[in-house]
N, CA and C atoms as a LAMMPS dump frame, in Angstrom:
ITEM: TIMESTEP
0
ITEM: NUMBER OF ATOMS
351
ITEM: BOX BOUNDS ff ff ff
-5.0000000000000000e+02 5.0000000000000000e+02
-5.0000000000000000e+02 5.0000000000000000e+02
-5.0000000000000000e+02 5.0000000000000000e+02
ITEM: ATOMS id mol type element x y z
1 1 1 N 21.252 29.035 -30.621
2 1 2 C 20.009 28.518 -30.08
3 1 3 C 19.619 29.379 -28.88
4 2 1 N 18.623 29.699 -28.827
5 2 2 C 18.18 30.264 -27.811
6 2 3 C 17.641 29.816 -26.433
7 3 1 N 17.898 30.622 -25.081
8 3 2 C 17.689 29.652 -24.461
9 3 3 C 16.353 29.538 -23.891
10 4 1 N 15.7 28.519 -23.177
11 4 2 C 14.307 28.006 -23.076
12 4 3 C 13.926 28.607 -21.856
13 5 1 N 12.765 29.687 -21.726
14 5 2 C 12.539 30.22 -20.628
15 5 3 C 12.075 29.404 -19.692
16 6 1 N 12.432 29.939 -18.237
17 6 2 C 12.297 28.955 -17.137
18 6 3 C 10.887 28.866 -17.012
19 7 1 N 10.222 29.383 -17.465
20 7 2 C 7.904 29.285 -17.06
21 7 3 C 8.035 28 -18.439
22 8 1 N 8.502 27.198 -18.767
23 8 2 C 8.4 26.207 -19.98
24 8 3 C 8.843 25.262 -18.544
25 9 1 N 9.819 25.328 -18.306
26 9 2 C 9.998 24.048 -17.169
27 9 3 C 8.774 24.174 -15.913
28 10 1 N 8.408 25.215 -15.065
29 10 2 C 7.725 25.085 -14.147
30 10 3 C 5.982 24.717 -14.462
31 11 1 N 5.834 25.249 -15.977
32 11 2 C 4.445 24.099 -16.955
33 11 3 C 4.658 22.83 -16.936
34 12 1 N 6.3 22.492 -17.686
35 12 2 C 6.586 21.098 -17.576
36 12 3 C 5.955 19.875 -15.75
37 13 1 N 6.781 20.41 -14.767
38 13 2 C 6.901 20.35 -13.848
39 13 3 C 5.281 20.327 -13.217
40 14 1 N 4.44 20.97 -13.214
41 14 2 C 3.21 20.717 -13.17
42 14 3 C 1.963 20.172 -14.124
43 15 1 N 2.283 20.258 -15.346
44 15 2 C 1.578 18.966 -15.823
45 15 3 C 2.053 17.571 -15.177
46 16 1 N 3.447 17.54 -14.748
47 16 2 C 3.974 15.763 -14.563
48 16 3 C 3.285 15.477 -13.081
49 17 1 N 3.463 16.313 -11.933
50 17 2 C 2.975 16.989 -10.813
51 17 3 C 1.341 16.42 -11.157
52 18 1 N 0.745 17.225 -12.104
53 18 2 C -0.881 17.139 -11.91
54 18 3 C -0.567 15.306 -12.372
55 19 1 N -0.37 15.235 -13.253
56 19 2 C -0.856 13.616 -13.732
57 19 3 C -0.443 12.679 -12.632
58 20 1 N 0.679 13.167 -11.188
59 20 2 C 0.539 11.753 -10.942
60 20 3 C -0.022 11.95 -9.53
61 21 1 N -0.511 13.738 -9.228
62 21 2 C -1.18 14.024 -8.219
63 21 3 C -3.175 13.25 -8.533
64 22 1 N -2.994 13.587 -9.649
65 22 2 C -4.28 12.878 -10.474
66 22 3 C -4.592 11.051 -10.205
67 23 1 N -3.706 10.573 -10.043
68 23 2 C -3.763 9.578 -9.9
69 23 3 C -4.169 9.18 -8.356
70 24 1 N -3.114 9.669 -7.502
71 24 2 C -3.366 9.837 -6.154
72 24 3 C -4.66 10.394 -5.595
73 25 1 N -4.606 11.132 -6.083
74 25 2 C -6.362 12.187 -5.785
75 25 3 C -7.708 11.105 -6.008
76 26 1 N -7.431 10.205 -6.811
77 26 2 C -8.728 9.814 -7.22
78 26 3 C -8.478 8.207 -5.941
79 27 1 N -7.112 7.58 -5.979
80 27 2 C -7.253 6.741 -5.007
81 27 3 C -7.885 6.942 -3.734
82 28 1 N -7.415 8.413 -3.323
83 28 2 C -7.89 9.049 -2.257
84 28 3 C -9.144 9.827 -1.891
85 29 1 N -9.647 9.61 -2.746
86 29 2 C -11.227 9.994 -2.958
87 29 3 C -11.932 8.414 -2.933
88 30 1 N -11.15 7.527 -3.475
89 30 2 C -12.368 5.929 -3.3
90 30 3 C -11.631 5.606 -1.744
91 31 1 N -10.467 6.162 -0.94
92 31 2 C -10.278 5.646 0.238
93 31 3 C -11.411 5.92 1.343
94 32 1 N -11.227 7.455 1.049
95 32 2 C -12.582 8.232 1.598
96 32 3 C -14.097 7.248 1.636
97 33 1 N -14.124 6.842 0.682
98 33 2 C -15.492 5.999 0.771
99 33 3 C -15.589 4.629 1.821
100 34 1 N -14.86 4.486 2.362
101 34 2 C -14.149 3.437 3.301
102 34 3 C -14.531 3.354 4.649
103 35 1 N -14.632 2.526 5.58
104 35 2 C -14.733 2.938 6.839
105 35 3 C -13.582 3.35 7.487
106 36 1 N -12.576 2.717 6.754
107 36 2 C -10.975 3.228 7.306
108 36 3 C -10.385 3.622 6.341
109 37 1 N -10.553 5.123 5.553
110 37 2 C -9.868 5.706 4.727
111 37 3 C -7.88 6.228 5.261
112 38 1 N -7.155 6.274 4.437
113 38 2 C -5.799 6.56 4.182
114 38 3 C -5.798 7.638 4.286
115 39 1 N -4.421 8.489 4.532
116 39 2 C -4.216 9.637 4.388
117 39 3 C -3.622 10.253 2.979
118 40 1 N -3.537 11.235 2.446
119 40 2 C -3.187 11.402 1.463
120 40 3 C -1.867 10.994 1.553
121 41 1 N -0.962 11.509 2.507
122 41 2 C 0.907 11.518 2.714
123 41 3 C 0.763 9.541 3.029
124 42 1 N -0.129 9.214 3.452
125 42 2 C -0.043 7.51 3.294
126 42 3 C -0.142 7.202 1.655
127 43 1 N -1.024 8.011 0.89
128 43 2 C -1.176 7.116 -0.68
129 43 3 C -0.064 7.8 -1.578
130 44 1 N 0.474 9.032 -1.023
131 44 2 C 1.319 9.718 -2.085
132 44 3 C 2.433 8.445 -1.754
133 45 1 N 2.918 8.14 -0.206
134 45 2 C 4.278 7.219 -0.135
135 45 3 C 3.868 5.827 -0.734
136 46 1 N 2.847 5.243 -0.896
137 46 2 C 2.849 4.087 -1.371
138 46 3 C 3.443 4.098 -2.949
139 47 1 N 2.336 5.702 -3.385
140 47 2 C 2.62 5.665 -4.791
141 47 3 C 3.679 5.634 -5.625
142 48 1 N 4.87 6.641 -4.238
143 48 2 C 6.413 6.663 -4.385
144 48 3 C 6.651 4.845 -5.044
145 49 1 N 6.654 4.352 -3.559
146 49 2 C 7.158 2.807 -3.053
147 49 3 C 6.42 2.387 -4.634
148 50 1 N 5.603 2.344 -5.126
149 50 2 C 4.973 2.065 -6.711
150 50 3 C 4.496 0.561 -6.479
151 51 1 N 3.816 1.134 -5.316
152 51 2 C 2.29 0.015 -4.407
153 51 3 C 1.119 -0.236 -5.518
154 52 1 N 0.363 -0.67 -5.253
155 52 2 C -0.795 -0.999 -6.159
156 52 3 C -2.112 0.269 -5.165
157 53 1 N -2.514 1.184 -5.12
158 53 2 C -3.463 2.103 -4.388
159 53 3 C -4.324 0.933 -4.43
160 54 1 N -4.915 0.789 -5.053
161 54 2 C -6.782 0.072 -5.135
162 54 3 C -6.282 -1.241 -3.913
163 55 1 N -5.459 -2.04 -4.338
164 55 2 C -5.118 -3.034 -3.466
165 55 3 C -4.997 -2.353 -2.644
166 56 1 N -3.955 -1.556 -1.858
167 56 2 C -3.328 -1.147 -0.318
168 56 3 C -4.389 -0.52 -0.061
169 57 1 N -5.916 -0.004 -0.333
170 57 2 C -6.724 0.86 0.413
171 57 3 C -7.676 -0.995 0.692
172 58 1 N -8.211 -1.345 -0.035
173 58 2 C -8.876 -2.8 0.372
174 58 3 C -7.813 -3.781 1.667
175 59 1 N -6.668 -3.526 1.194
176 59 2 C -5.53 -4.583 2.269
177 59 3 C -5.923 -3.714 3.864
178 60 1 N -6.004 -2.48 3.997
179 60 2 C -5.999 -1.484 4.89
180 60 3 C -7.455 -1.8 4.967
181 61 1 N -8.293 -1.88 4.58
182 61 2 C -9.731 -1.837 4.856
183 61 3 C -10.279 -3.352 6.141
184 62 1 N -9.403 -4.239 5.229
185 62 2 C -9.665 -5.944 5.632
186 62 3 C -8.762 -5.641 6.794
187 63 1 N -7.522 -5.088 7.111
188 63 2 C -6.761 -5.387 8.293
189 63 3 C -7.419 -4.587 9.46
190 64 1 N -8.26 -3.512 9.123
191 64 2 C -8.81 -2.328 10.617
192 64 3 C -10.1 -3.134 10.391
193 65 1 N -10.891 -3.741 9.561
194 65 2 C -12.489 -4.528 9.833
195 65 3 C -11.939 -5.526 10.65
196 66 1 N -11.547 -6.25 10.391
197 66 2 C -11.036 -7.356 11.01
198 66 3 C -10.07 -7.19 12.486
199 67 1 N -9.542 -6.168 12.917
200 67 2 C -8.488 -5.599 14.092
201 67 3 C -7.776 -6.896 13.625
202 68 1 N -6.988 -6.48 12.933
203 68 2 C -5.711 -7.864 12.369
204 68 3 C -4.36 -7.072 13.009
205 69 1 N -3.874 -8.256 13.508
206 69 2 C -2.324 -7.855 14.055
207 69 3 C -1.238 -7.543 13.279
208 70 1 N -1.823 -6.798 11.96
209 70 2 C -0.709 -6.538 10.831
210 70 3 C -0.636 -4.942 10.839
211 71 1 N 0.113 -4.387 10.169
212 71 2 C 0.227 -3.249 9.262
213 71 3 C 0.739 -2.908 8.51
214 72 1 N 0 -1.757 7.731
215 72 2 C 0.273 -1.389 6.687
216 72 3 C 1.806 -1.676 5.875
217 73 1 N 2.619 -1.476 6.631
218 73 2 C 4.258 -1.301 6.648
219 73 3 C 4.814 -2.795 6.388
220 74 1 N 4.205 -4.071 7.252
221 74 2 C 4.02 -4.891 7.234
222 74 3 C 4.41 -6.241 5.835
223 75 1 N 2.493 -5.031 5.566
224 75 2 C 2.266 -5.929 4.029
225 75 3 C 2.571 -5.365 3.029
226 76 1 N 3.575 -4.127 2.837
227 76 2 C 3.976 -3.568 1.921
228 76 3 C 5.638 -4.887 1.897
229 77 1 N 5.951 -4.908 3.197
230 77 2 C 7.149 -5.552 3.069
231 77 3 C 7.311 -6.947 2.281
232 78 1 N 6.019 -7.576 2.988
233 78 2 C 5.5 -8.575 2.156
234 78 3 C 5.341 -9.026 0.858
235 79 1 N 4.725 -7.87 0.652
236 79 2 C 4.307 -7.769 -1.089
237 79 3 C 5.9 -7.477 -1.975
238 80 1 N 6.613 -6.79 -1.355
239 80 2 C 8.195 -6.692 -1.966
240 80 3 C 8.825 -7.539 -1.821
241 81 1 N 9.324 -8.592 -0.822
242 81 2 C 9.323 -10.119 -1.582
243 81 3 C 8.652 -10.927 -1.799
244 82 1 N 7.738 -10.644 -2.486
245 82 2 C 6.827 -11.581 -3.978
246 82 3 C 6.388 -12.289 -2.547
247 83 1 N 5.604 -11.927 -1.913
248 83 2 C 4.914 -12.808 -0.6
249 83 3 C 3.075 -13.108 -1.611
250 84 1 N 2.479 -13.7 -1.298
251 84 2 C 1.265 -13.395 -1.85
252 84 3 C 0.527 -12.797 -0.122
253 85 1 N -0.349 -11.668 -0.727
254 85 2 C -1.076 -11.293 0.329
255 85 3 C -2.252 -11.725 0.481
256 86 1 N -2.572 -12.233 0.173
257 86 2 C -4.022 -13.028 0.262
258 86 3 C -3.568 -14.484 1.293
259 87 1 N -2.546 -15.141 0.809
260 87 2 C -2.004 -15.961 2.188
261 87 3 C -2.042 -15.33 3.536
262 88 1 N -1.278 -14.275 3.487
263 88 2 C -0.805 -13.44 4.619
264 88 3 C -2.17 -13.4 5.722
265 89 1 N -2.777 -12.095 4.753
266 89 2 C -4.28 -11.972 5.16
267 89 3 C -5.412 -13.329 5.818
268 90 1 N -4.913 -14.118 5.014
269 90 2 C -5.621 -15.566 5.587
270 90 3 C -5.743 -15.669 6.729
271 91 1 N -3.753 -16.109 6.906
272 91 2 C -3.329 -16.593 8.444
273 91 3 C -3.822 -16.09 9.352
274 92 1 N -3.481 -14.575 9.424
275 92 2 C -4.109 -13.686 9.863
276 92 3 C -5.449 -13.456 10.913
277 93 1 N -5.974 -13.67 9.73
278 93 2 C -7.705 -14.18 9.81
279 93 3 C -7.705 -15.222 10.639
280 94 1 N -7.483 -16.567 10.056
281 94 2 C -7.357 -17.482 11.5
282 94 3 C -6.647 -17.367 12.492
283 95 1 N -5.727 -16.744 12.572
284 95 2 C -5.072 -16.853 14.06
285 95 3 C -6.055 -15.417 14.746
286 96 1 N -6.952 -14.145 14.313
287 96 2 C -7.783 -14.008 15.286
288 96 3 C -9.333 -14.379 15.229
289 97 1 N -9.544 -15.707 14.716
290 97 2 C -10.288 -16.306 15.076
291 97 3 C -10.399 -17.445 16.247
292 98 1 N -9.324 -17.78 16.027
293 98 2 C -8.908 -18.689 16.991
294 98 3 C -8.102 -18.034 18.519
295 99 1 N -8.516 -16.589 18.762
296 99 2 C -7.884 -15.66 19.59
297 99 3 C -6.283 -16.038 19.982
298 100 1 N -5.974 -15.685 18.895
299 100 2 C -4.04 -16.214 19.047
300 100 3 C -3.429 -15.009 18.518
301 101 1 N -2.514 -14.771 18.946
302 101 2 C -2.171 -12.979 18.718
303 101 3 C -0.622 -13.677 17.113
304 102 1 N -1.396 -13.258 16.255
305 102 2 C -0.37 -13.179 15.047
306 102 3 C 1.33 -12.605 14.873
307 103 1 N 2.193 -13.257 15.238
308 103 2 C 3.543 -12.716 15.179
309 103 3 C 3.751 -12.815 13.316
310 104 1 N 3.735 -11.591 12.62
311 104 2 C 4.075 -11.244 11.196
312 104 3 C 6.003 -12.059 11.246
313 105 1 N 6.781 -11.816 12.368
314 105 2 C 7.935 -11.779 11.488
315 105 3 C 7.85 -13.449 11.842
316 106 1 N 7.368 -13.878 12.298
317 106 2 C 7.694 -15.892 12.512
318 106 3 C 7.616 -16.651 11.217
319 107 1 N 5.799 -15.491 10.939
320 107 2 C 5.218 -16.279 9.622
321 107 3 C 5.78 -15.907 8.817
322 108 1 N 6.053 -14.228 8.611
323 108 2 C 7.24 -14.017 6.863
324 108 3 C 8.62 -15.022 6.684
325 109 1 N 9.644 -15.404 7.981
326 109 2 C 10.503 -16.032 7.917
327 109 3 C 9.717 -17.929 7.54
328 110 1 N 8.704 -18.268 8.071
329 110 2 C 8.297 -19.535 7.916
330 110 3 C 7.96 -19.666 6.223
331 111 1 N 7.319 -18.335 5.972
332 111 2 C 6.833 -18.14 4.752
333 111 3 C 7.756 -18.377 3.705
334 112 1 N 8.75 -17.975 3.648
335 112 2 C 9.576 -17.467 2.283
336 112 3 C 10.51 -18.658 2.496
337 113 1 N 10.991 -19.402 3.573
338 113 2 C 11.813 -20.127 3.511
339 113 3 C 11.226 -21.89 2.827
340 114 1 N 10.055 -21.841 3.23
341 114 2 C 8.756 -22.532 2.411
342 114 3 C 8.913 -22.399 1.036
343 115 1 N 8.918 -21.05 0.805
344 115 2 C 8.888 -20.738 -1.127
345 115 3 C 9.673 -20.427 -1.871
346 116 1 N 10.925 -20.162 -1.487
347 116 2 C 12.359 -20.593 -1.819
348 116 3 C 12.24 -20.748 -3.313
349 117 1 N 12.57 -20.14 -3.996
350 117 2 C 12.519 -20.683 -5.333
351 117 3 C 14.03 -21.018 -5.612
């Protein structure tokens, strides 16, 4: 058998490269449309972490419109134990409406020990 020249792997290697740079590229082109767009090295690591883009650029959009006492890092943690973010985001919301400065780790520990399955 003969062996497989190395320009067959570095094609390989960039088609896989383009398709999931492709993916990223286009999240990062609707972030751009945003008032608080992402960085690319922010959507490539989410994409790693195997985040939802469309969600984490809207979650990022609602937390800098709003100056919410969360971040990004935050509600990724959240979302990895099965938190719902739309709760999160809520609280959030009311506690700076009600000018009360949001402590994330009180409510994730109040949170999950609540939903306990």
């Amino acid at each position: 058998m003969d062996k497989i020249p190395p320009i067959v792997f570095v094609i390989i290697f960039l088609f896989v490269f383009l398709a999931m740079f492709g993916k990223v590229f286009f999240a990062w082109y609707k972030s751009r449309s945003k008032y608080y767009p992402l960085s690319l090295g922010q959507l490539f690591g989410m994409h790693f972490r195997k985040q939802d883009l469309k969600k984490m650029i809207e979650i990022n959009n609602t937390i800098k419109t709003n100056d919410l006492d969360l971040t990004l890092e935050q509600v990724e943690m959240f979302i990895l134990r099965n938190g719902r973010v739309e709760d999160l985001l809520q609280v959030a919301q009311d506690h700076k409406k009600n000018d009360k400065h949001f402590n994330f780790e009180q409510y994730s520990d109040i949170y999950f020990s609540k939903n306990k399955k």
